[in-house]
TIPALUM-37284 format. One record per residue (C-alpha): residue in one letter; x negated, y, z negated. Coordinates in steps of 0.25 Angstrom, whole numbers. Last residue first. Layout:
<nodes>
- aa, u, v, w
- a, X, Y, Z $
...
</nodes>
This chain:
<nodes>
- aa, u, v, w
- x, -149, -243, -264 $
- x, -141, -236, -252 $
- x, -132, -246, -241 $
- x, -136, -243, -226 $
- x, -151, -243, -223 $
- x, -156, -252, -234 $
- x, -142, -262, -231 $
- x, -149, -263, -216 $
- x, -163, -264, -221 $
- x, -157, -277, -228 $
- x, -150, -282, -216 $
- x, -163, -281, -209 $
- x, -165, -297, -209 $
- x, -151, -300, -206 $
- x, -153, -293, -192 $
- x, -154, -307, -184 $
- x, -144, -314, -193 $
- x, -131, -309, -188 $
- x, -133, -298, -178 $
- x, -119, -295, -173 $
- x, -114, -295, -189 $
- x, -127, -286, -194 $
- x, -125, -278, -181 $
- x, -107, -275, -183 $
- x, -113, -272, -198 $
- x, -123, -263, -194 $
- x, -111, -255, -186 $
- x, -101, -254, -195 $
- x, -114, -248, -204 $
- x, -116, -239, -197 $
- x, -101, -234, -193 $
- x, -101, -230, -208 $
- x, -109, -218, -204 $
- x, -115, -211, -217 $
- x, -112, -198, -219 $
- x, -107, -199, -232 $
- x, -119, -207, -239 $
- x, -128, -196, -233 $
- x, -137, -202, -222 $
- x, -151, -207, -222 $
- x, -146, -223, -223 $
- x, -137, -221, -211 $
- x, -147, -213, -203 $
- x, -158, -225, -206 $
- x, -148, -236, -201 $
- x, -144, -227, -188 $
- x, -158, -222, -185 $
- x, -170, -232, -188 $
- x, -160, -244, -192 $
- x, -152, -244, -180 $
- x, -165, -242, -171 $
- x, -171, -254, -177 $
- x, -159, -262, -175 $
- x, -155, -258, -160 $
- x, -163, -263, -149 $
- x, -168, -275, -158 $
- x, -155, -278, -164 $
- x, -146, -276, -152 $
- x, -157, -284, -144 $
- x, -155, -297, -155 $
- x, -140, -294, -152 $
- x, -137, -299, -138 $
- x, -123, -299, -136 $
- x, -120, -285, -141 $
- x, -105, -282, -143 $
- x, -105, -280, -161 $
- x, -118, -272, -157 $
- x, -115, -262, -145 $
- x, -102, -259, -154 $
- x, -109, -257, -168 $
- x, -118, -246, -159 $
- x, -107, -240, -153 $
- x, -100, -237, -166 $
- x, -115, -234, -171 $
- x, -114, -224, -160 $
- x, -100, -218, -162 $
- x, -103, -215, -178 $
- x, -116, -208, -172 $
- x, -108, -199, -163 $
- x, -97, -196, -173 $
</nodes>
């Protein structure tokens, strides 16, 4: 429940930011080294769907400034 409630907080802070080029270099690296890689490393079932609410409340915010790691995104979150 705790980590559901944090990426709900997390999807919040992003969809109200003003400034998003800092939410993307405060947060986008630690996003893909804990919550990105926790995601992909977890069993199917376990999986929180709240992350991926949350990317797509940042992939809207951030329009074209994180289209370059869109592919690293879809590595971490969908399996080949």
């Amino acid at each position: 429940a705790i980590k559901e409630d944090s990426l709900m907080l997390l999807g919040s802070y992003f969809s109200k930011a003003t400034n998003i080029q800092q939410v993307l270099d405060q947060f986008l690296t630690p996003l893909f080294t804990f919550v990105l890689n926790d995601y992909r490393d977890c069993h199917p079932e376990a999986r929180e769907s709240e992350v991926l609410n949350m990317l797509a409340i940042l992939i809207n915010k951030a329009e074209s400034r994180i289209t370059n790691r869109i592919p690293d995104i879809f590595d971490l979150t969908f399996e080949h």
